[in-house]
KOLTI-675228 format. One line per field, with one value per residue (C-alpha): residue number from 1; y, x, z. Coordinates in pm, whole numbers, plus 50000, padded with zeros to 5 digits. Each point is the difference from the previous one (the first is absolute). Example, Ala and Ser with C-alpha at 12.3 -4.5 7.8 and 13.67 -1.06 7.14 Angstrom:
2
seq c(1;2)
v c(49550;50344)
u c(51230;50137)
w c(50780;49934)
% end
This chain:
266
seq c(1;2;3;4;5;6;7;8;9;10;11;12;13;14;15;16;17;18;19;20;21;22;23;24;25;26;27;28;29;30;31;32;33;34;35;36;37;38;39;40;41;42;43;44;45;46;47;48;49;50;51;52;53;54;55;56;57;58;59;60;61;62;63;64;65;66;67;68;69;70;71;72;73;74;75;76;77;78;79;80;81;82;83;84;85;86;87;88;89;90;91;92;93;94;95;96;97;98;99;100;101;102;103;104;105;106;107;108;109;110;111;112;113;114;115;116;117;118;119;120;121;122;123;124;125;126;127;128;129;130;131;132;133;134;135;136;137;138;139;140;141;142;143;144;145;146;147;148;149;150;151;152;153;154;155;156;157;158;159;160;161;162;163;164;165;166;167;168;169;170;171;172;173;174;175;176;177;178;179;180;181;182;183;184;185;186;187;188;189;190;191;192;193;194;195;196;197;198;199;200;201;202;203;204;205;206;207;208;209;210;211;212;213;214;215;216;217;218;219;220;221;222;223;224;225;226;227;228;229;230;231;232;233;234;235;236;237;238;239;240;241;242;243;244;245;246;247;248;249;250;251;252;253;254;255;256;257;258;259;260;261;262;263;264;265;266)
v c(80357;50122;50310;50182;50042;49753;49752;50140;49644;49870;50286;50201;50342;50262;50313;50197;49734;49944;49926;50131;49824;50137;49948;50078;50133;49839;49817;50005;49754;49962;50072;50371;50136;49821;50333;50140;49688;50040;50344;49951;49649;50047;50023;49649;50023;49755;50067;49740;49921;50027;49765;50030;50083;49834;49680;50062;50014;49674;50158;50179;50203;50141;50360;50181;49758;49714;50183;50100;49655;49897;50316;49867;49633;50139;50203;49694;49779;50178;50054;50381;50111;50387;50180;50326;49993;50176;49982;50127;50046;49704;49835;50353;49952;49650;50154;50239;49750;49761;50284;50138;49661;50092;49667;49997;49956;50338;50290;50221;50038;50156;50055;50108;50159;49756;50105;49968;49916;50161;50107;49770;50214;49945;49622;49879;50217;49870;49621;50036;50224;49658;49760;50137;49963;49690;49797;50122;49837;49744;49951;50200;49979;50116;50231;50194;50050;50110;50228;50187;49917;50233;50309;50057;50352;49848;49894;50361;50074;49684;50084;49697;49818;49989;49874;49708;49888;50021;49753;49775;49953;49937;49759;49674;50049;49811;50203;49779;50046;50349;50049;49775;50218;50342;49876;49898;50292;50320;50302;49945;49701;50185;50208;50335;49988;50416;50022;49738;50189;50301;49862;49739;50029;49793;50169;50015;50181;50070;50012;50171;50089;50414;49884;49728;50301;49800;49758;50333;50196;49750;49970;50376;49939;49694;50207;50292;49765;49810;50222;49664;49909;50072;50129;49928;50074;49900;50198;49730;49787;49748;49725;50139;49668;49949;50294;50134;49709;50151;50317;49785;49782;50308;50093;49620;50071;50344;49885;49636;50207;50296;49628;49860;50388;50028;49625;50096;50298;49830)
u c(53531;50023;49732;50015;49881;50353;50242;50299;50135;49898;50036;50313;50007;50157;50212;49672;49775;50216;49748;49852;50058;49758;50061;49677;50034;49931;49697;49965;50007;50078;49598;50060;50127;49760;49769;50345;50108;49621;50042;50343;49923;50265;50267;50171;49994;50051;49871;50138;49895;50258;50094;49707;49792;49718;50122;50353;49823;50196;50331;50202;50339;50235;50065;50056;50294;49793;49700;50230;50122;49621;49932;50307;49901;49616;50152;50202;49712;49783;50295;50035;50323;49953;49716;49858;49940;49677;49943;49748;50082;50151;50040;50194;50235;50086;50008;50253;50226;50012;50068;50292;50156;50062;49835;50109;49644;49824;49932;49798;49836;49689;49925;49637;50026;50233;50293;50352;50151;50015;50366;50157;49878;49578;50019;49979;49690;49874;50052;49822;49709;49929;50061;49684;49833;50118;49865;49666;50001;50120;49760;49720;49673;50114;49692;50076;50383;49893;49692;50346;50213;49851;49940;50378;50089;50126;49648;49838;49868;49762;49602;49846;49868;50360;50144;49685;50071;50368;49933;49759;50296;50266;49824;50137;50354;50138;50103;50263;50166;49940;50188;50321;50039;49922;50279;50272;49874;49988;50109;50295;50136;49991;50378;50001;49943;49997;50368;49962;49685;50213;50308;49790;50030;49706;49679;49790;49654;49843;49596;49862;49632;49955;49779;50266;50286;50186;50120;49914;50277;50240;49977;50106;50261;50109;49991;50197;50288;49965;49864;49995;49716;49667;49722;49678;49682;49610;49758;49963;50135;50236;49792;50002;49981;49651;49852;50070;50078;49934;50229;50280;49988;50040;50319;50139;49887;50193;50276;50090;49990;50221;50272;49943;50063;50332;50119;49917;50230;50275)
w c(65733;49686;49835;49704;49647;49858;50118;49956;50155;49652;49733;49902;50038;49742;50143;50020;50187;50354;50223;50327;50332;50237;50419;50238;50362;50320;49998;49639;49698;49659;49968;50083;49698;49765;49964;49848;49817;49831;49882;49816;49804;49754;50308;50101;50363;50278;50373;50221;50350;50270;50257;50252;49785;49763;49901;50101;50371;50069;49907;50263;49979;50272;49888;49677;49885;49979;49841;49756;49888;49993;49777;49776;50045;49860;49702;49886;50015;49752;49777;50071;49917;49961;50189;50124;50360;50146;50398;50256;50401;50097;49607;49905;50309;49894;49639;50112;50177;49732;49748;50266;49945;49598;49858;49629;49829;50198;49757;50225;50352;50062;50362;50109;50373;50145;50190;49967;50362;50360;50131;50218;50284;49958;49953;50291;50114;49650;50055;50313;49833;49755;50233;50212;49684;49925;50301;49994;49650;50112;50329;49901;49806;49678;49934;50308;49961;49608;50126;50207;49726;49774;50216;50013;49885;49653;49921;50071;49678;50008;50123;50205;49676;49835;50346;50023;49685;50042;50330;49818;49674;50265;50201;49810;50107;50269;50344;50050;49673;49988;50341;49885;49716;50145;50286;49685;49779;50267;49894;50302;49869;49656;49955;49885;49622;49969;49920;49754;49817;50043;49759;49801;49614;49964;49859;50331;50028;50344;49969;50318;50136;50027;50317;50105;50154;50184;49647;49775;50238;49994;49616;49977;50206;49780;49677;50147;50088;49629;49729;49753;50266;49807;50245;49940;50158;50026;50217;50220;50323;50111;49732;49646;49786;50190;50031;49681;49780;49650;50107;50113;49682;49818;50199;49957;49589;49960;50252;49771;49685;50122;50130;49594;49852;50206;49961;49640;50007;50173)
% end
């Protein structure tokens, strides 16, 4: 599925106009980020679906190898050959393992409150963890494994109306699916990707929630191991591109033109 203001499959780009490629969390769709796609018109963007999701529903992967080749396989399709890579929860975790694997076309990574890998030691507990989520989605009613779904700490900052509506949006996706990818894509089967973000040249900015301190901790600890890590911050919770879509497109504004002033410079 392909949303934004351009095809960038179609027109070239100059230095200045690398595009956006925009990854949603669990759950999620391309749909989600069309608030922020909205508010920054003059921005070629591209927010793709992932496999399980939207009309990728039909399209399963094994683990974060495979979803990588897809994401590849999906750039290469719509002729993108250099990109900027913004990802939420589960989209910034496969954001961050693609980027790990040094594809030549990535300028940039922008990760908003995902997280970058367990030790070896908490995987297993982990694994287990998603798997108890993952076969009530796939036995369940999905209304009642969302209407639990969404009073997990993470979602904390939402009042009953956000979390209804939340519910009602997510109620299209198919349990099944969801609980193929959420057993590929767990944050056990993911590897440790902190050393990585610790030596990484690559320009990488970490958006966290104030509200969301779990993700907003571990993004201080992220920026005191790589000070070329850019910190930034929204008084907010775990889902920033929703909640405050205007204030987020102003950070994905500020944040390209800081990546064209130092390509620029270079």
């Amino acid at each position: 599925m392909l949303w934004g203001c351009r095809s960038v499959a179609t027109e070239p780009l100059s230095a200045d106009r690398v595009p956006l490629v925009l990854l949603h969390g669990l759950l999620g769709d391309g749909r989600d980020w069309q608030p922020v796609m909205d508010a920054l018109p003059a921005c070629p963007m591209i927010a793709l679906d992932l496999p399980g999701h939207g009309d990728n529903r039909g399209l399963g992967v094994n683990g974060f190898e495979q979803a990588d080749q897809w994401l590849c396989a999906a750039l290469r399709a719509r002729g993108i050959s250099r990109y900027r890579l913004v990802g939420y929860s589960l989209g910034g975790r496969l954001a961050l393992y693609h980027a790990s694997q040094q594809p030549a076309g990535l300028c940039a990574l922008l990760l908003e409150n995902s997280h970058p890998g367990l030790p070896q030691a908490e995987r297993a507990a982990r694994i287990a963890h998603d798997e108890g989520w993952a076969r009530r989605f796939d036995t369940e009613p999905l209304a009642q494994v969302l209407a639990d779904w969404y009073r997990q700490e993470v979602f904390a900052d939402l009042d009953e109306g956000q979390r209804e509506r939340q519910r009602a949006r997510r109620l299209g996706n198919d349990g099944r699916a969801v609980a193929a990818m959420l057993r590929a894509t767990s944050l056990g089967q993911q590897p440790d990707l902190a050393p990585w973000l610790a030596a990484t040249p690559l320009p990488v900015a970490y958006l966290s929630g104030q509200r969301d301190r779990k993700f907003h901790n571990l993004a201080c600890q992220l920026g005191s191991q790589n000070p070329r890590i850019r910190h930034l911050t929204l008084d907010g919770g775990h889902n920033l591109h929703a909640s405050q879509p205007a204030q987020f497109a102003r950070i994905l504004r500020e944040w390209a033109g800081q990546q064209r002033e130092e390509s620029t410079d270079d």
